[in-house]
C-alpha positions in Angstrom: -16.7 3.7 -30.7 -13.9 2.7 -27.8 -10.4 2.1 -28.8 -8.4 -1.1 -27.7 -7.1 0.9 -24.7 -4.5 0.3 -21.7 -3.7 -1.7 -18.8 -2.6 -0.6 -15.9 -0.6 -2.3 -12.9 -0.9 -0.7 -9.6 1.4 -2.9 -6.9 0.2 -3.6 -3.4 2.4 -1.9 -0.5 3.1 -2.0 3.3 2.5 1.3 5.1 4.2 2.5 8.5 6.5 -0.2 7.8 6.8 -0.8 11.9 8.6 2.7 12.7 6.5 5.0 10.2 3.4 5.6 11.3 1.1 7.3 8.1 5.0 8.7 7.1 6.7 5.4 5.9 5.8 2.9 3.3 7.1 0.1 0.3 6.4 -1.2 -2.8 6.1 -4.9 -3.1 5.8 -7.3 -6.4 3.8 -9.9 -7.8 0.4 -8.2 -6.1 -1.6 -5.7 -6.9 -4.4 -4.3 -8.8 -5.3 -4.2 -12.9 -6.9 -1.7 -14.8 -8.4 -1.2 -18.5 -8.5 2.3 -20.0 -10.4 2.6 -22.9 -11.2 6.1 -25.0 -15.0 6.4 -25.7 -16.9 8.8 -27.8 -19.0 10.1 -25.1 -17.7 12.7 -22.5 -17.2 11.9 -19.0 -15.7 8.9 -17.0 -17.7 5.6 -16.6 -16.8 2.0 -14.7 -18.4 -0.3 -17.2 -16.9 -3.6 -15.0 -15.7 -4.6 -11.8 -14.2 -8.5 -11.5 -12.4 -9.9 -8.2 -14.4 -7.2 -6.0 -17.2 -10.0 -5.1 -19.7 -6.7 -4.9 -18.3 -4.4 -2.6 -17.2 -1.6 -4.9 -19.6 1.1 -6.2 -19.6 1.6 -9.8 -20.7 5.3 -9.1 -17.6 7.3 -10.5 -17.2 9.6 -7.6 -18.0 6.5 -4.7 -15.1 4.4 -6.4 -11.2 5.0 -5.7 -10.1 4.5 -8.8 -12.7 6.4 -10.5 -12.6 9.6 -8.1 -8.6 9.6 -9.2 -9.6 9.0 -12.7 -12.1 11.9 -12.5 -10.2 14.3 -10.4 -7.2 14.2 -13.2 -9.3 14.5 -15.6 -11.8 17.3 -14.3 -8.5 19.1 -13.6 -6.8 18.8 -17.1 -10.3 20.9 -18.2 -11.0 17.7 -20.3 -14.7 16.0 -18.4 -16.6 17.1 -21.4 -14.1 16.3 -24.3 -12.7 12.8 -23.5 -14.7 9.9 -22.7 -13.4 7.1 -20.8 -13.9 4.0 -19.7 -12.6 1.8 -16.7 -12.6 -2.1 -16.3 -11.0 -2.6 -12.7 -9.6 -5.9 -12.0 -9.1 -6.6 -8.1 -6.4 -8.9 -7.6 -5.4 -8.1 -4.0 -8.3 -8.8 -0.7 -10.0 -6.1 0.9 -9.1 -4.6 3.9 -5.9 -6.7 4.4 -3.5 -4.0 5.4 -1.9 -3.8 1.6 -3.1 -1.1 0.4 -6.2 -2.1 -1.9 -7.8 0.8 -2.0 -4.8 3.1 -2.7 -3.4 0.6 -5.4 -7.0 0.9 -6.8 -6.7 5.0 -7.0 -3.3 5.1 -8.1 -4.2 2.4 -11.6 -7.0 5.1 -12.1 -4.8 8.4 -12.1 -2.1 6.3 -14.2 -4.5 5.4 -16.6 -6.2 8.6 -17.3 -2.6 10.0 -17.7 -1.8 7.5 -20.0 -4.7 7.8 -22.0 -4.0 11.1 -22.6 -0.2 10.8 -23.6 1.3 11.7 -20.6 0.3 15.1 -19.6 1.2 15.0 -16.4 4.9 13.5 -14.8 3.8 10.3 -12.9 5.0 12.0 -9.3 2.1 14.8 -10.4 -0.8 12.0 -10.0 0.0 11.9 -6.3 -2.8 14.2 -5.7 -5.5 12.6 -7.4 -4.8 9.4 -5.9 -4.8 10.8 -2.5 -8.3 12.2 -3.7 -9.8 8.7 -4.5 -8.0 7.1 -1.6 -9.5 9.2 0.7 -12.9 7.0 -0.1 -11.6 4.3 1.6 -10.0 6.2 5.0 -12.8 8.8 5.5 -10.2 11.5 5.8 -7.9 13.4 4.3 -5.9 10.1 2.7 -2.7 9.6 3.6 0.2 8.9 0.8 2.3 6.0 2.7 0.6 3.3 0.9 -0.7 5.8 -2.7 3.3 7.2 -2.6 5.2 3.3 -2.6 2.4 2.2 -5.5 2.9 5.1 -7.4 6.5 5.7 -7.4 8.1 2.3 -6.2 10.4 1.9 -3.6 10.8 2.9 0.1 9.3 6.1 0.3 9.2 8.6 3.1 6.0 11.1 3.7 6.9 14.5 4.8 3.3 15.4 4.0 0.2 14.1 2.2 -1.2 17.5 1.6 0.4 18.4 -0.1 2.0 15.8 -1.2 6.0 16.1 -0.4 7.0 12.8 -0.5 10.5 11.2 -0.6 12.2 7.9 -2.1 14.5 6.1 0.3 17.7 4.2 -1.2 16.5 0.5 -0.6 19.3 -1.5 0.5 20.1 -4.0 -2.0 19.0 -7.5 -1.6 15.8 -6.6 1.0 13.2 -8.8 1.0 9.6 -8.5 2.4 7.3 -11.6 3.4 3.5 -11.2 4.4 1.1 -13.8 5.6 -1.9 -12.2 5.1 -5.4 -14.3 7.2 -8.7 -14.6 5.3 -9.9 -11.6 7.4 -10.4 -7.8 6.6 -10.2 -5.2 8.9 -11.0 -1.7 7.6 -8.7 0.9 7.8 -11.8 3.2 8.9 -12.0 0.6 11.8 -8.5 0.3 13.1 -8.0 3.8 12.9 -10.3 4.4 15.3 -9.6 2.2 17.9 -6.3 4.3 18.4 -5.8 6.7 21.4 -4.9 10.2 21.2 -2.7 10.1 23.9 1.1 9.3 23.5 3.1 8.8 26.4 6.4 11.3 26.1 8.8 8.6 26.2 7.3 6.6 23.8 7.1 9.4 21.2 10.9 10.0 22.0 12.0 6.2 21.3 9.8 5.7 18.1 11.6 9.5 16.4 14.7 7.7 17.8 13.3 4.5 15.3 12.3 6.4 12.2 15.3 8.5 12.5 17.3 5.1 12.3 15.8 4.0 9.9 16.5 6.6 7.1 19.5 6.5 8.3 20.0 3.0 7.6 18.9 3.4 4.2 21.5 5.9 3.3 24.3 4.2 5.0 23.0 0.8 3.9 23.5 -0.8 7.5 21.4 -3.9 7.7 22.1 -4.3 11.2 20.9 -0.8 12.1 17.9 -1.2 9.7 17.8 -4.3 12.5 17.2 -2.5 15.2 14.7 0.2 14.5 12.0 -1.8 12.8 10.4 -1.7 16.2 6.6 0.1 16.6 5.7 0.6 20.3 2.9 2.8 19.8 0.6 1.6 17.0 1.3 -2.3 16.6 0.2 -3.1 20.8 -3.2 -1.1 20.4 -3.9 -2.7 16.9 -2.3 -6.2 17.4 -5.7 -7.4 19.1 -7.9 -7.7 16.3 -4.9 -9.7 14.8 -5.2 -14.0 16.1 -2.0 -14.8 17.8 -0.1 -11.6 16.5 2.6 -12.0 19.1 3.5 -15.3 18.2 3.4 -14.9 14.7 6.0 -11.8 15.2 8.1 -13.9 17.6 8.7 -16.9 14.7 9.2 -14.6 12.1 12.4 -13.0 14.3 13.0 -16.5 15.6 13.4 -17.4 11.5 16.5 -14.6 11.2 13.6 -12.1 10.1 15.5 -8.0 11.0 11.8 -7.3 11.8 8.3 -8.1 11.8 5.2 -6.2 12.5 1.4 -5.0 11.2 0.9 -4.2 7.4 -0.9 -1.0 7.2 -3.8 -1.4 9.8 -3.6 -5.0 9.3 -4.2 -7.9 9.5 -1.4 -8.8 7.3 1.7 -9.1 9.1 4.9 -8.3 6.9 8.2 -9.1 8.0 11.8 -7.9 6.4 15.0 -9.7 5.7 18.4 -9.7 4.4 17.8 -11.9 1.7 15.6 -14.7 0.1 17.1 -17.8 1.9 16.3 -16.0 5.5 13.1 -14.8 3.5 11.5 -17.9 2.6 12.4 -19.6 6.3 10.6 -16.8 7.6 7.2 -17.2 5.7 7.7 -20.7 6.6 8.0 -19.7 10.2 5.2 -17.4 10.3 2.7 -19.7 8.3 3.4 -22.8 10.6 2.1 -20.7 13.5 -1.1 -20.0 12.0 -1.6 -23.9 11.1 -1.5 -25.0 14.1 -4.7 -22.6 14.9 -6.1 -23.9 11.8 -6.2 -20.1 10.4 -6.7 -19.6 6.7 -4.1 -17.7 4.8 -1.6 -16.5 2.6 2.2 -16.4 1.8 4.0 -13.5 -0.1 7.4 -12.8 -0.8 8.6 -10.2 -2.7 12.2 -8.1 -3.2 11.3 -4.0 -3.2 9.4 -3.2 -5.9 11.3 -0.4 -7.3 9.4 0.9 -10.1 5.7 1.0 -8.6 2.6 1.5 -11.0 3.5 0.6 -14.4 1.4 0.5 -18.2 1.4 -3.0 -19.1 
């Protein structure tokens, strides 16, 4: 006999957020993944249905993000053979986009678990087992900048993903995010290994000199500083090939008023951050008239910082 059971609402998110590489990432609204939770008499974890996935996802428990999160928790509470659950996993966000599917995925399954079970565990404790079902989708150790902004909400900062010592900026008030994101996925598997090894010295110099400036920025709530660091001059020219027309897609959005504009994640969303909603909308405007004219598919977000992340519906 299965109970009525929860929702869950994992947001999507934009990791490195230009200056951040695998350390920096935020929480956005309006997008993100669903999940059902519902308490079963038989032991163990199940995925009895998958919608908006169009196939792709494994139903096997421990080949599914969400599911490996939802196990993990539960394997560790010492509760696999007394509680039976089941998940229904609603995709709302595209695959391989650069905002953070699989990780919102992971994080609705930890959340739910937790919820099912009346809270056992603070929501900053599920960090783990998220990472552990996001680590499907990169094929290593997983990395919390996009898991850390759906969980928590926010701007966050990653000191480590393992463990997990993560850290919430203070957004400054008013920010706004805008992503045009191109009917085409590109795994993070994939652009992760098209990077090189090799940093030049100077280049690891300037783009410390960035992040630095960035937290900074946060904390002193300077909008003209925050400006001038959302710059990413080692990741974004390796990756920005496999996006169409990157360059001038980045060159409207600042053209628009954007305070920067580079790759979602591992792309191929392009995300773009202003001072408010006006400058926000004339930027997605900017950036979306660019791709018309190449006649490429795609779609307009705009969101303010999501500030409370993963949430039980």
């Amino acid at each position: 006999m299965s109970t009525p059971g929860i929702k869950i609402f994992a947001p999507a998110t934009v990791g490195n957020v230009a200056c951040g590489f695998d350390v920096l990432g935020l929480s956005i609204e309006g997008l993100g993944d669903e999940l059902i939770a519902r308490q079963v008499d038989e032991p163990g974890l199940r995925i009895v249905k998958i919608t908006g996935a169009k196939g792709k996802l494994p139903y096997e428990v421990e080949k599914n993000t969400a599911g490996l999160a939802g196990l993990r928790l539960l394997q560790h509470l010492g509760k696999e053979q007394e509680i039976g659950i089941e998940f229904e996993l609603r995709k709302k966000m595209p695959f391989g986009s650069g905002l953070g599917s699989s990780a919102a995925s992971a994080v609705a399954g930890a959340m739910a678990v937790n919820e099912l079970l009346k809270r056992p565990l603070e929501k900053r404790d599920l960090l783990p087992f998220a990472l552990a079902g996001e680590s499907i989708a990169t094929g290593t150790a997983a990395h919390a900048d996009n898991v850390a902004p759906s969980l928590l909400g926010g701007i966050i900062l990653v000191r480590s993903s393992n463990p997990p010592d993560v850290h919430r900026l203070p957004a400054i008030p008013g920010l706004q995010v805008t992503i045009i994101s191109p009917k085409l996925e590109i795994m993070t598997k994939e652009a992760r290994s098209i990077l090189s090894s090799q940093v030049p010295l100077s280049d690891f110099v300037q783009q410390s000199a960035n992040l630095g400036a960035f937290v900074a920025a946060m904390y002193r709530q300077d909008i003209t500083l925050l400006g001038r660091c959302l710059k990413d001059i080692i990741i974004e020219p390796q990756r920005a090939k496999l996006i169409p027309h990157f360059s001038e897609v980045q060159d409207a959005a600042l053209e628009a008023g954007a305070l920067g504009c580079s790759i979602s994640g591992a792309g191929p969303a392009i995300f773009a951050l202003s001072s408010n909603s006006l400058i926000a909308e004339a930027v997605g405007n900017a950036m979306s008239s660019t791709w018309e004219k190449y006649g490429i598919e795609h779609t307009i977000y705009q969101s303010p910082i999501n500030l409370e992340g993963a949430r039980k519906m």
